[in-house]
Every structure is written in structure tokens, then in C-alpha cells.
C-alpha positions as CSV (number, residue, x, y, z in Angstrom):
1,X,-122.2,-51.2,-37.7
2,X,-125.0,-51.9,-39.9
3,X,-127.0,-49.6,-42.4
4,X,-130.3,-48.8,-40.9
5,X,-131.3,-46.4,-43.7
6,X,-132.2,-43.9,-41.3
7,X,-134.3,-46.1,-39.1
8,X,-136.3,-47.3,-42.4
9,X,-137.4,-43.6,-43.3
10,X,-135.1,-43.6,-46.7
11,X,-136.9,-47.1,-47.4
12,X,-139.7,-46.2,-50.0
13,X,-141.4,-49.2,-51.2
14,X,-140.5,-52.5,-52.4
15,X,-141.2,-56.5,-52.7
16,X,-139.0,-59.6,-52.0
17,X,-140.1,-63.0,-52.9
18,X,-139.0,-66.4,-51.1
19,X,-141.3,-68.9,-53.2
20,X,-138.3,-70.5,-54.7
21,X,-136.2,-72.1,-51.6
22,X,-132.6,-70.9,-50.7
23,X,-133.3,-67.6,-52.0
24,X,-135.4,-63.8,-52.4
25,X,-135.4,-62.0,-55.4
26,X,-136.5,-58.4,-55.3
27,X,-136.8,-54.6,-55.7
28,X,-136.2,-51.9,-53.1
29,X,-136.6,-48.1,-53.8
30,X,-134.8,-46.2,-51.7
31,X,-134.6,-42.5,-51.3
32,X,-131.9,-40.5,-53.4
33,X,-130.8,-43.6,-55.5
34,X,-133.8,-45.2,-56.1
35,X,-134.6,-48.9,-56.9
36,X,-132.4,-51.5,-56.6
37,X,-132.7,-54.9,-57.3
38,X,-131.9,-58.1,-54.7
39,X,-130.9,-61.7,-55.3
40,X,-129.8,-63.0,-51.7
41,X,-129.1,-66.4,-50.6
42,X,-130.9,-67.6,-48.1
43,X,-135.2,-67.5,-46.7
44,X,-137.5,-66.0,-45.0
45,X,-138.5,-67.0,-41.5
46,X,-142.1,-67.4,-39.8
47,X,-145.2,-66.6,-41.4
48,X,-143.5,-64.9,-44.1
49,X,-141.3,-68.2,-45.4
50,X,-141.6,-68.5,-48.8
51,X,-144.2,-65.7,-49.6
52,X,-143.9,-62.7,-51.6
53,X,-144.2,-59.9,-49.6
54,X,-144.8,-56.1,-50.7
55,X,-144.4,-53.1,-48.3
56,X,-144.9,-49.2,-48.8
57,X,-143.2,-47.2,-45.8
58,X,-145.8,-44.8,-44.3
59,X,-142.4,-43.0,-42.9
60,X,-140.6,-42.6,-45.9
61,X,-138.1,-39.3,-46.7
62,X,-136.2,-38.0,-49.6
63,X,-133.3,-35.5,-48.0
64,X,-130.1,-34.5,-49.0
65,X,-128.3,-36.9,-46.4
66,X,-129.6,-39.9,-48.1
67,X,-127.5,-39.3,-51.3
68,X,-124.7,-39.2,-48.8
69,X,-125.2,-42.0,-46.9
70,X,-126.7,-44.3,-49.8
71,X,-124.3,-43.5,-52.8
72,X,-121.8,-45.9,-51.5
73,X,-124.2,-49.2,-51.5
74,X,-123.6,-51.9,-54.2
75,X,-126.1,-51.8,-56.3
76,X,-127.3,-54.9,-57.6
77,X,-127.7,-56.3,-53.6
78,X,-126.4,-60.1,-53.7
79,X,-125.4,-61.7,-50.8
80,X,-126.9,-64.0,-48.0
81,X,-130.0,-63.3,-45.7
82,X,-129.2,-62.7,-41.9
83,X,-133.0,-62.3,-41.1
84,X,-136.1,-61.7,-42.9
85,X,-139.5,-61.4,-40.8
86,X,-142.6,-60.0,-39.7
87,X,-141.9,-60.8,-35.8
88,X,-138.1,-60.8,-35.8
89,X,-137.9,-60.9,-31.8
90,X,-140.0,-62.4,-29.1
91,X,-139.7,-59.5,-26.7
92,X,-140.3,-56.7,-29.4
93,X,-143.7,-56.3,-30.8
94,X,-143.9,-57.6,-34.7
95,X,-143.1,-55.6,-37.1
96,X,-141.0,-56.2,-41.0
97,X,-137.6,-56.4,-40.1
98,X,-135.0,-57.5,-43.1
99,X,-131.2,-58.1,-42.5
100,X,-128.7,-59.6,-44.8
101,X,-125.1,-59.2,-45.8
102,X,-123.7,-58.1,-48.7
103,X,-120.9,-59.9,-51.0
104,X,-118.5,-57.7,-49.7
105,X,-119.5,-58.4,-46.2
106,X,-121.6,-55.0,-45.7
107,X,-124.6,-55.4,-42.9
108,X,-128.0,-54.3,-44.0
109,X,-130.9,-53.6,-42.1
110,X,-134.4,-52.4,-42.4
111,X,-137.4,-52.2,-39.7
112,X,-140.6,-50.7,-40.9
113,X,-143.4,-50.2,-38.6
114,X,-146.4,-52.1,-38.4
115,X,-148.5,-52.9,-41.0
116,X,-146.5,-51.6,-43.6
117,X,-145.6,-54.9,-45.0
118,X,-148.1,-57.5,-46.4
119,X,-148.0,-61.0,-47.8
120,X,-148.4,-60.5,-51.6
121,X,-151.8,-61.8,-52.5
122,X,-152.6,-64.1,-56.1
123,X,-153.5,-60.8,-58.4
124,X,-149.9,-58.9,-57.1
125,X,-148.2,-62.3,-57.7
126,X,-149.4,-62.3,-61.0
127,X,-148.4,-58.7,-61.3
128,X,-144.7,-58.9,-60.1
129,X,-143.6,-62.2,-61.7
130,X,-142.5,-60.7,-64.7
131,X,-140.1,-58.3,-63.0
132,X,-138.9,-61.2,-60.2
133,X,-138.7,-63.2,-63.5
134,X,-136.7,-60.5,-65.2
135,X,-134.2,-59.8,-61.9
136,X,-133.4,-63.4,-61.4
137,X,-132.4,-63.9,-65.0
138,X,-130.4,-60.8,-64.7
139,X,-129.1,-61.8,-61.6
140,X,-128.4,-65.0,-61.5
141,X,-125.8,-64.7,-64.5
142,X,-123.8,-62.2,-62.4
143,X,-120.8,-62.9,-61.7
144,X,-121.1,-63.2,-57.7
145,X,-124.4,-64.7,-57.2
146,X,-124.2,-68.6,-57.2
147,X,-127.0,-71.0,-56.0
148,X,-125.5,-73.1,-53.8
């Protein structure tokens, strides 16, 4: 069964960035653990393909549970992209839906509602390349990430 983080309320805030093919490189905070940082093969789909997108959850909690839950996740994320969208399903209406498998085979997923995620525009581009900068070096030297 996948990880829904609480239908997306232990999902704080966050950005993933597809503008270099074949992979997204980001930052999720999450409640009780925090932020953790994302280097997953693969892209996004739709309108979203190789954007950087920010979202703030309108829904987010902090509880007890969440430590619980959470404390287990491997933390960097690396892994492969199922599906990363903003209109995941043609009989659902849009919303940010991101899936993607871990290296050791664990299945993610978040849904926010509507409007809580964005395509990054040039100023928060310019804002977050250091950090995506910064993660991908980090990342891409670990041991379980490779490019191809």
C-alpha cells in the first residue's frame, strides 16, 4: 500500500524541479520530521513537464501520529518517478498529485487540493537554484542515485 501522508495533511510545503530531463530535484517538509530532500529519476507529466513547481498545503497538520508513521521513511528520497502532475486522471478533477518509488521499492504518494501547487515563476527560480544546486551536488554523489 502506498504512503499517502495522511491524505497530504502531514505534507507542509515544498518544491520539485524537472528543468533538467530524466530527473526532479527537491525539498519536502513534512510534519514531525521535517524537510527532506528528493533526487528521483524520471519527469514530470503535462503542463507541469520540466517546470519548477512550489506548493504550500492549505491542509497541513503536525500531530503525534505523524512521528509514528513518518520516522521510518528514507530520508534523502532517491528513486524513480511513478507520476508527477497537476491533472493526474481524466475522470478526477485536477489537482497536484506526486507518486514515485523509493530505492528500496517503498510507494509514495501525495495529492494536495487545488490550487495549492504552482509553476515556479523567474524571481522563485532565481530564489531556489542555489538550494536545487546544492541538493543535486549532494545527491548526485550518493551512493544509490545514478543518472542513467
Amino acid at each position: 500500500m502506498a504512503q499517502k501522508f495522511a491524505k497530504g495533511r502531514w505534507v507542509k510545503d515544498g518544491f520539485l524541479d524537472n528543468r533538467v530531463a530524466g530527473r526532479v530535484v527537491g525539498r519536502i517538509n513534512f510534519a514531525a520530521i521535517g524537510p527532506v530532500e528528493f533526487f528521483l529519476r524520471g519527469d514530470f507529466t503535462g503542463e507541469i513537464h520540466g517546470c519548477l513547481i512550489t506548493f504550500r498545503n492549505p491542509d497541513f497538520v503536525d500531530d503525534d501520529l505523524a512521528a509514528q508513521v513518518l520516522g521510518a521513511m528514507e530520508i534523502p528520497q532517491t528513486g524513480n518517478v511513478s507520476l508527477m502532475s497537476f491533472d493526474p486522471h481524466p475522470n478526477l478533477a485536477p489537482h497536484p498529485y506526486f507518486e514515485w518509488f523509493s530505492e528500496r521499492e517503498d510507494h509514495y504518494r501525495i495529492e494536495l487540493s487545488d490550487g495549492a501547487a504552482r509553476i515556479a515563476d523567474p524571481d522563485e527560480e532565481r530564489i531556489l537554484s542555489p538550494d536545487i544546486a546544492a541538493i543535486t551536488e549532494r545527491l548526485v554523489s550518493h551512493n544509490r542515485v545514478r543518472l542513467s
